[in-house]
C-alpha positions as CSV (number, residue, x, y, z in Angstrom):
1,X,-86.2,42.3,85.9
2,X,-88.1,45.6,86.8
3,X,-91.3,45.7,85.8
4,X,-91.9,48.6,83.5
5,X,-94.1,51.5,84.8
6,X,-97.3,52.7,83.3
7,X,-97.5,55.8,83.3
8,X,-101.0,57.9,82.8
9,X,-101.7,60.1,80.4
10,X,-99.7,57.4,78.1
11,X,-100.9,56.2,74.8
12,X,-103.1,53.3,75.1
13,X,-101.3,51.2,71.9
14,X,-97.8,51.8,74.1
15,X,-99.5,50.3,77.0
16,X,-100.3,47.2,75.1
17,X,-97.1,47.2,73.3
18,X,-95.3,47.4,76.4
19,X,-97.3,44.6,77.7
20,X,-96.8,42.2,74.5
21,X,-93.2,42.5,75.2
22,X,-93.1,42.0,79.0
23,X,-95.2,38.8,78.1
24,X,-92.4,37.6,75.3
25,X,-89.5,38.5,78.0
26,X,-91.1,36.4,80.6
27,X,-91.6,33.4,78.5
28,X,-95.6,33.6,77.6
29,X,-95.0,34.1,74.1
30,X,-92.3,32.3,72.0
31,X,-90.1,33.0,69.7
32,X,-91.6,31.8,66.2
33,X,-94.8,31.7,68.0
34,X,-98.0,33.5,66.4
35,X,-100.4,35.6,67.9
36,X,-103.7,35.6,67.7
37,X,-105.2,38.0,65.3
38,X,-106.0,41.7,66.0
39,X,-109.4,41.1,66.2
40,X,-109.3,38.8,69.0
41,X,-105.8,41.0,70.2
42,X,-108.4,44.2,70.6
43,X,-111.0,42.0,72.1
44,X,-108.6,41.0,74.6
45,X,-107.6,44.5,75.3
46,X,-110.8,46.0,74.3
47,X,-110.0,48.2,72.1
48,X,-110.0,48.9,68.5
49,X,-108.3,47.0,66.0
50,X,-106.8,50.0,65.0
51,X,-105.3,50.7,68.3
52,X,-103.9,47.1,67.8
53,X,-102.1,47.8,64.5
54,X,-100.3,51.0,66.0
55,X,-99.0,48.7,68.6
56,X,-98.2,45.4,66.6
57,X,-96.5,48.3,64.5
58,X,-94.4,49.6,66.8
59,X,-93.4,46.3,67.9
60,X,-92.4,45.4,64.4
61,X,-90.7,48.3,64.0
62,X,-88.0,47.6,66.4
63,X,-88.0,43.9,65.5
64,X,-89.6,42.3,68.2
65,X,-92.4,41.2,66.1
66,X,-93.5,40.6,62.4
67,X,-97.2,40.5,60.7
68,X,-96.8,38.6,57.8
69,X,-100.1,38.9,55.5
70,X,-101.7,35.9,55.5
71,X,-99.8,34.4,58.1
72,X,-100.4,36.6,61.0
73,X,-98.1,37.9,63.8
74,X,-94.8,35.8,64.7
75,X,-93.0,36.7,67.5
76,X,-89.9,37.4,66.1
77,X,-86.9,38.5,68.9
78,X,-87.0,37.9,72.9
79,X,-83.8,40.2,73.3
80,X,-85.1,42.6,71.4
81,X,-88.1,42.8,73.6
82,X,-85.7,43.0,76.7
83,X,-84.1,45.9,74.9
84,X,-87.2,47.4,74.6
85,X,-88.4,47.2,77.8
86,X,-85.0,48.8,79.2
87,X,-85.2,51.6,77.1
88,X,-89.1,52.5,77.8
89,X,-88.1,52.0,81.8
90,X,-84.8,54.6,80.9
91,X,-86.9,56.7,79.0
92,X,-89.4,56.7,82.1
93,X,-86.7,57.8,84.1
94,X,-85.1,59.8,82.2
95,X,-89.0,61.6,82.2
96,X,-89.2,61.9,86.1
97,X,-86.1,63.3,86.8
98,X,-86.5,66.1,84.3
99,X,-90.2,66.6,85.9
100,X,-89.0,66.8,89.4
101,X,-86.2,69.0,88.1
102,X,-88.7,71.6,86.7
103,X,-90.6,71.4,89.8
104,X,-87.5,72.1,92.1
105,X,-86.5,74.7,89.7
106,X,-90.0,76.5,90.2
107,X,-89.8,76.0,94.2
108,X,-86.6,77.5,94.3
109,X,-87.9,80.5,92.0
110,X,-91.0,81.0,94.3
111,X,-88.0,80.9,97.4
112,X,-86.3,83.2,95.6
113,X,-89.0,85.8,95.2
114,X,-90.1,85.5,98.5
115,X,-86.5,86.1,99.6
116,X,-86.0,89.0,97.4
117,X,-88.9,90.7,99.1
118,X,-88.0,89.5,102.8
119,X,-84.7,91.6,102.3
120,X,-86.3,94.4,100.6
121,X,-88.2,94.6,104.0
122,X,-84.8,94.2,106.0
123,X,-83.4,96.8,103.9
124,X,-86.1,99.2,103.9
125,X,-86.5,98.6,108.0
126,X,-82.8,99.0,108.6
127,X,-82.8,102.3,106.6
128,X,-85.7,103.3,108.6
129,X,-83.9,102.9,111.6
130,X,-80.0,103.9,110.1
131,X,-81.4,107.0,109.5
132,X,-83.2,108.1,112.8
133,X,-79.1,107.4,114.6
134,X,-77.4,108.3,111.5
135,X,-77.4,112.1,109.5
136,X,-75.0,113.3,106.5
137,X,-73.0,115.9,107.6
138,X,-70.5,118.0,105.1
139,X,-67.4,119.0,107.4
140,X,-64.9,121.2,106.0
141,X,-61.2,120.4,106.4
142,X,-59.0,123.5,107.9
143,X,-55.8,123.9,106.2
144,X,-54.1,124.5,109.6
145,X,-55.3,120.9,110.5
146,X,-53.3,117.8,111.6
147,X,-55.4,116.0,109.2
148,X,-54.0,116.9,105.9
149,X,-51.6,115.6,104.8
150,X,-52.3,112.3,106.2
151,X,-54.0,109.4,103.9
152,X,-57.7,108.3,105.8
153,X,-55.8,104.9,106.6
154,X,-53.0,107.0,108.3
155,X,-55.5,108.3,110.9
156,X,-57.5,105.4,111.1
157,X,-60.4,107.4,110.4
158,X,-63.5,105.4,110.9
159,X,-62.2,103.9,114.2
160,X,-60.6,107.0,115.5
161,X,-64.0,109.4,114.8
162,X,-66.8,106.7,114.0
163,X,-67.8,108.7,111.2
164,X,-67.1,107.1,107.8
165,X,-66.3,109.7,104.6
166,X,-68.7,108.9,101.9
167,X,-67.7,111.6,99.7
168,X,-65.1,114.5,99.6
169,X,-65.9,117.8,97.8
170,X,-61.8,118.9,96.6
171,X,-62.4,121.9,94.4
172,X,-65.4,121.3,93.2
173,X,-64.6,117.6,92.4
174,X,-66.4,115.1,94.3
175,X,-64.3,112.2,95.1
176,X,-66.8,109.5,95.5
177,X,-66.5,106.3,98.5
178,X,-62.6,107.6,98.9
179,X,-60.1,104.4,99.7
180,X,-57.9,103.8,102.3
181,X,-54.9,105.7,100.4
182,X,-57.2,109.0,100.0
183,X,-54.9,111.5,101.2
184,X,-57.1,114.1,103.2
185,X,-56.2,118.4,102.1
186,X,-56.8,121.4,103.8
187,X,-60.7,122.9,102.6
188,X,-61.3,119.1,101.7
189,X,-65.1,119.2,102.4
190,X,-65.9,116.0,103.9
191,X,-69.4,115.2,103.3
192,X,-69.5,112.2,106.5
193,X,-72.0,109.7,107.5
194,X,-72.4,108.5,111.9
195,X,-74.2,109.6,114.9
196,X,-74.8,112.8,116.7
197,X,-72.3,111.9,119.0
198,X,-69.5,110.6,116.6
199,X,-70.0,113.7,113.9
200,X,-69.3,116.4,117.3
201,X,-66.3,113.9,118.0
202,X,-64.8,114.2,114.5
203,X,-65.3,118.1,114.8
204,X,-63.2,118.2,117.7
205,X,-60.4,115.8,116.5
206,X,-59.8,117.9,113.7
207,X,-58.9,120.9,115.9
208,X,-57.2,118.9,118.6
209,X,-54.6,116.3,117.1
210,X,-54.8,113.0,120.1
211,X,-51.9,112.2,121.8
212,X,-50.9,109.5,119.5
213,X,-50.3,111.4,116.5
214,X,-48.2,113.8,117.5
């Protein structure tokens, strides 16, 4: 049978409850047997009679024991001690688990915070950088171009330019992160994020329609 723990910070009348019990399971103490009083109990234990009655009182509470005035303290139930002991050692457990769940649960919340700032740095670096290769541009759509009429996912747009549309100004309506199906229109102001290189690209492709599209 598994020893019960003792666990600090515990009560000290538990302790000696627990212990009263472990010595009825394991044949010390018999059933019908009496114990001696709680004077010479708390002497034993060294500590106060009263500390003794909480525990004897606990005991007789779940039937393991009785104090009969006048007669003293019978040991009353051996199972009932066993059952006692298995549920103090559940209970224990029971304790632990939810203790070393609390102290994942604030690990993972420290992790967390740290990682919520690492990305904030990742973020704010890789903006840093975005933006020293990467300007917004606003590009105005000819009506005489071989874009319009076409949807962005006709052309292919961010492959074929390297530019991606973040916004489009149509008549004073901004069309905001346009989809795929967007169909592009002549004076569409295309308000287009990508490099140096790629924005002069898309300036030229609108005037010159490639090969493949015609």
């Amino acid at each position: 049978m598994v020893q019960p723990r003792m666990e600090p910070g515990q009560a000290r009348y538990e302790h000696i409850a627990i212990d009263i019990a472990q010595k009825i399971v394991h044949g010390e103490y018999q059933e019908g047997q009496k114990l001696s009083g709680r004077s010479l109990l708390a002497g034993t234990y060294n500590v106060s009679p009263e500390t003794i009655r909480r525990s004897i009182a606990l005991l007789q509470n779940i039937g393991v024991v009785e104090a009969i005035t006048g007669s003293g303290i019978i040991i009353k139930s051996s199972q009932l001690a066993k059952e006692y002991l298995e549920e103090y050692n559940d209970r224990q457990e029971i304790i632990k688990l939810r203790n070393k769940v609390t102290d994942l649960m604030t690990k993972r919340n420290e992790l967390d915070s740290q990682l919520d700032k690492e990305l904030a740095k990742l973020l704010e670096y890789s903006f840093q950088k975005t933006s020293i290769l990467q300007q917004i541009e606003e590009v105005v759509l000819p009506p005489e171009s071989w874009m319009v009429g076409h949807t962005i996912a006709d052309i292919d747009f961010r492959h074929l330019t390297g530019t991606t549309i973040v916004n489009i100004n149509r008549e004073g309506q901004d069309i905001y992160s346009p989809d795929a199906n967007t169909e592009l229109k002549g004076n569409d102001v295309l308000n287009i994020v990508g490099t140096r290189v790629s924005r002069e690209r898309l300036k030229k492709l609108i005037k010159e329609q490639p090969k493949k599209f015609k």
